[in-house]
C-alpha positions in Angstrom: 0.0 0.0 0.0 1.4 3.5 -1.0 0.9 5.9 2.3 -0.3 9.5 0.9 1.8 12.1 2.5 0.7 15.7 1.8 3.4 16.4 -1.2 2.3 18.2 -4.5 1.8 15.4 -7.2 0.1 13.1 -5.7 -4.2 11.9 -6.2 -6.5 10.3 -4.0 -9.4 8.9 -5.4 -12.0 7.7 -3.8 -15.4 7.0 -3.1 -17.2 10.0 -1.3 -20.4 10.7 0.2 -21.5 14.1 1.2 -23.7 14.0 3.6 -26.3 17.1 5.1 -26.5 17.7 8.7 -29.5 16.2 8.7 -28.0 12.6 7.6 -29.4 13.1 4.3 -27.1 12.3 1.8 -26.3 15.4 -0.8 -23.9 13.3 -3.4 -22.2 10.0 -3.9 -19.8 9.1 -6.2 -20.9 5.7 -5.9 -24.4 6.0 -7.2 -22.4 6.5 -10.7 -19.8 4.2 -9.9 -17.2 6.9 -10.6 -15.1 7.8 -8.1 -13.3 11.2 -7.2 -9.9 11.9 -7.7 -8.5 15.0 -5.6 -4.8 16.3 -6.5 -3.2 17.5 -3.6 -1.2 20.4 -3.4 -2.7 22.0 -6.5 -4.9 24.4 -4.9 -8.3 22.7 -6.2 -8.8 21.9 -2.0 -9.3 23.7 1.4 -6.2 23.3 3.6 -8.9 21.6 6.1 -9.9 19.7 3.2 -6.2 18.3 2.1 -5.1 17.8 6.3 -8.0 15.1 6.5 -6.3 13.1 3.4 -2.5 13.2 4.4 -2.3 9.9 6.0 -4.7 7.9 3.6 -3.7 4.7 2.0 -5.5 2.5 -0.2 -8.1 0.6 0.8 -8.6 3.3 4.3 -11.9 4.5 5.0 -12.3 8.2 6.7 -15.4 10.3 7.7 -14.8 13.7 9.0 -16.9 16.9 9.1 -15.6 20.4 7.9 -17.5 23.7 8.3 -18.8 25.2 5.4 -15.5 27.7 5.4 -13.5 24.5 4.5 -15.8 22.7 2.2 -17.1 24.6 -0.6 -17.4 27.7 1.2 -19.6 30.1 2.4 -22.2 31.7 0.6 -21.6 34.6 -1.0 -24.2 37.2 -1.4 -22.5 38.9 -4.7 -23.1 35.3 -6.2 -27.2 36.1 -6.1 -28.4 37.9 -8.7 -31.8 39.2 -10.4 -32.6 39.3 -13.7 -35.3 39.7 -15.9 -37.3 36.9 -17.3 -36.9 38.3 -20.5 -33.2 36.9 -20.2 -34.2 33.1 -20.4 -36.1 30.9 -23.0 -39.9 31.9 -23.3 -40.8 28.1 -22.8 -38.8 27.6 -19.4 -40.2 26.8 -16.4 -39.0 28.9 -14.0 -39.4 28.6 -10.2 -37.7 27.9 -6.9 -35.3 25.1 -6.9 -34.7 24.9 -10.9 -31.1 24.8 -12.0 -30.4 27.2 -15.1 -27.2 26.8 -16.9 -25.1 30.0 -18.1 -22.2 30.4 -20.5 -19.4 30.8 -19.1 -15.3 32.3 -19.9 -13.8 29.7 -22.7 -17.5 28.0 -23.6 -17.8 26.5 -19.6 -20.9 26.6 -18.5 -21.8 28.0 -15.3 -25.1 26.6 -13.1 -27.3 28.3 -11.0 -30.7 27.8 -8.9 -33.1 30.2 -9.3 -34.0 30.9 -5.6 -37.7 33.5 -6.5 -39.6 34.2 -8.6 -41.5 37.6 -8.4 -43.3 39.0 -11.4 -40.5 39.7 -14.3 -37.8 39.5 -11.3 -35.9 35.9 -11.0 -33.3 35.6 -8.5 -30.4 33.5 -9.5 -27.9 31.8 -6.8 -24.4 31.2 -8.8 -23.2 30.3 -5.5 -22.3 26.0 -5.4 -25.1 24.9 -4.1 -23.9 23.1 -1.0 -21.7 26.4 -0.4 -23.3 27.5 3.2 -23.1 24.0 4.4 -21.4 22.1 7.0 -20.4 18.6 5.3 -20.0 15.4 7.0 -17.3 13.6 4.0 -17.1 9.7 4.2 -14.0 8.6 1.9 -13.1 5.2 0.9 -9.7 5.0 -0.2 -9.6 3.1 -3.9 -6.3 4.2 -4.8 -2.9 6.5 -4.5 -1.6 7.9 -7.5 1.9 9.3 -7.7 3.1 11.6 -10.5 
């Protein structure tokens, strides 16, 4: 087994569920049977984040909780905005809870949840939508890559 030490170049990948603080369960990479790979040391993860994963080998299993700060982060209110209606597709359906997709710099796109609807006036969260959140994270080590 190849112990993961926290050194730029190396991947974890994993299994993860995400689960809410009310036990439910907010994603799983094993529903699609793909799991996760997180690079460490490439800035794509929280310092919190990266510190739970440092002494993982294959085959560990690891649950740990990080406040929002340290998961995907907290909300942030320039993330919400509001836009006319005249701005999406006659036929969509738009209310609380639907995700819309925008384009985004070099043809990405960019999702976002339209949070109200009032009149002509929709309010669009960019934020991610478990941004906000504390996160319970249960990891299942399937394997350490070194580069």
């Amino acid at each position: 087994m190849t112990d993961l030490t926290k050194q730029d170049g190396r991947s974890l990948v994993c299994h993860m569920n995400i689960v809410l603080e009310d036990g439910s369960t907010a994603d799983s990479t094993k529903a699609s049977g793909k799991p996760a790979r997180f690079n460490i040391g490439d800035g794509s993860l929280s310092p919190a984040f990266e510190d739970e994963l440092k002494d993982l080998s294959e085959g560990d299993k690891h649950k740990f909780t990080l406040a929002a700060k340290d998961a995907f982060g907290e909300s942030n209110p320039d993330a919400i905005h509001y836009m006319d209606r005249s701005r999406f597709p006659a036929d969509m359906k738009l209310e609380d809870g639907v995700i819309v997709s925008f384009a985004g710099p070099g043809g990405s796109e960019i999702p976002g949840i339209v949070r109200d609807t009032a009149g002509d006036s929709i309010t669009v969260d960019l934020n991610h939508p478990l941004a906000g959140r504390t996160l319970t994270f249960e990891l299942e080590v399937v394997s350490v890559i070194t580069d």
